[in-house]
N, C-alpha and C positions, 0 to 999 in steps of 0.2 A: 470316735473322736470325743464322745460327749461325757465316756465312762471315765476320762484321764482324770479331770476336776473330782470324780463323786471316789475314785481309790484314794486322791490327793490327802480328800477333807476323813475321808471313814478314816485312813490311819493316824491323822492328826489326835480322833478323836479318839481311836484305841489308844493310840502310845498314851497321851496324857490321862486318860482314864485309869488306864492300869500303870502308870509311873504314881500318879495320886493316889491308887488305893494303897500299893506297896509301901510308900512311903508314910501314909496314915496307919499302918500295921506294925511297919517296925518302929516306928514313935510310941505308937500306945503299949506294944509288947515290951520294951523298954522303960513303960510309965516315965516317958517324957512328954511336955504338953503338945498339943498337936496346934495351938494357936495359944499365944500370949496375955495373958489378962483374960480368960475365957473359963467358961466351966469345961475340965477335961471330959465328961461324959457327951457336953453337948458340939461341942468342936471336932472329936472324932466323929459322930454321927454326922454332923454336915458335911466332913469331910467324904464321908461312907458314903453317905449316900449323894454329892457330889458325883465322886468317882464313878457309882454305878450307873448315874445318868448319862454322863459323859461316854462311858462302854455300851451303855443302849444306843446311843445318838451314833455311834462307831456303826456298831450293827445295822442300825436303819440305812445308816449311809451305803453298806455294804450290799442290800438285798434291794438296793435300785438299780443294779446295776444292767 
């Protein structure tokens, strides 16, 4: 009963994890900016590393289970 909510929130936090890195990759592979008015070096890397948080936070969620 209690694992529904903990697969609910881990895959929220895969899909966007990994939907934000993908789309921070083909932005930059493309040298397009990844955020507006921003340095492109430093907006891909928060973007990066964003992402990978988000895919750790996926995984924690996963091995409570």
């Amino acid at each position: 009963m209690e694992s529904g909510p903990t697969v609910f929130a881990g895959m929220v936090f895969v899909l966007f994890g990994g939907a934000l890195l993908v789309w921070t990759a083909v932005r930059v592979r493309h040298r397009e900016p990844v955020a507006q008015d921003v340095s492109p070096v430093a907006s891909a890397t928060l973007a990066g590393l964003a992402a990978v948080a988000t895919l750790a936070l996926g995984a924690w969620c996963f091995t409570r289970l």
